[in-house]
N, C-alpha and C positions, 0 to 999 in steps of 0.2 A: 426665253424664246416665245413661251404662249403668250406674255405679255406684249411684248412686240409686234406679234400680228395681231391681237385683239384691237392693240393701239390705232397700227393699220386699217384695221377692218371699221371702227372707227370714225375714224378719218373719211376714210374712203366714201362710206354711206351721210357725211355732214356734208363734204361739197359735193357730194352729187344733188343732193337736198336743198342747199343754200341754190345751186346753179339753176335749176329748175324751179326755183317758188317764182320766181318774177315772171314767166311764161303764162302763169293764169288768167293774166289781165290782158294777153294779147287775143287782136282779133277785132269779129266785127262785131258789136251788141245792137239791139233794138229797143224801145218801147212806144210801141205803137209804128205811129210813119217814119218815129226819127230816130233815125239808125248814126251809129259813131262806131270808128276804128280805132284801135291803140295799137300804135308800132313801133320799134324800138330802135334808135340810132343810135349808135356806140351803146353807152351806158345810159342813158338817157331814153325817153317815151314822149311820142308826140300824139296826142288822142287830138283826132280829126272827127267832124262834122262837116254837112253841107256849104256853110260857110269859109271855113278855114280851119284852123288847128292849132293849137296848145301845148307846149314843151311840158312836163312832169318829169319827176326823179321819182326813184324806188326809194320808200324812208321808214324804216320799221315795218314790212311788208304791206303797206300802202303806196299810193301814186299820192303825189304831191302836186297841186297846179296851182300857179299863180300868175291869174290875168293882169296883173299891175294896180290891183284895187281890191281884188281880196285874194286868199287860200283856201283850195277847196280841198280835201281827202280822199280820194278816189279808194274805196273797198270792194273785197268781196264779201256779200251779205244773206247768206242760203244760197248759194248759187247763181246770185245775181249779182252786177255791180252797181253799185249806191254811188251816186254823185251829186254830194248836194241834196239828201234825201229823194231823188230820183231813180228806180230800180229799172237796170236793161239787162234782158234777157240775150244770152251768148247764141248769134245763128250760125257764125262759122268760127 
């Protein structure tokens, strides 16, 4: 019996862990005047700019983006996210 609930308990604490790690990257960042959004359709993340915006996947807990000419990594990097060696600071 204790092992069946340890199992549970477990379990329990993985997806709630797995279900919330992708939420990090949502939101609005900044650095300097140029501010970008990442928000989230179905399972999929569309990181927006002034211009327009970019489809990514969640892939080994990075964003994954591909303009049609290259792949970039979207991380978290001390509390910042790095794109393309670019660091934006999170304002909402």
């Amino acid at each position: 019996m204790k092992k069946t609930y340890l199992f549970l308990v477990i379990v329990s604490i993985l997806c709630l862990s797995a279900c919330s790690s992708t939420d990090k990257f949502l939101g609005t960042w900044e650095k300097g005047k140029a501010e970008i959004t990442i928000e989230k359709e179905g399972k999929d993340y569309i990181i927006k700019d002034n211009i327009g915006g970019l489809p990514a996947v969640y892939n080994k807990g990075n964003l994954v983006v591909n303009n049609g000419i290259n792949q970039v990594t979207v991380f978290l990097d001390e509390g910042y996210l790095n794109i393309g060696g670019e660091k934006y600071k999170k304002i909402k």
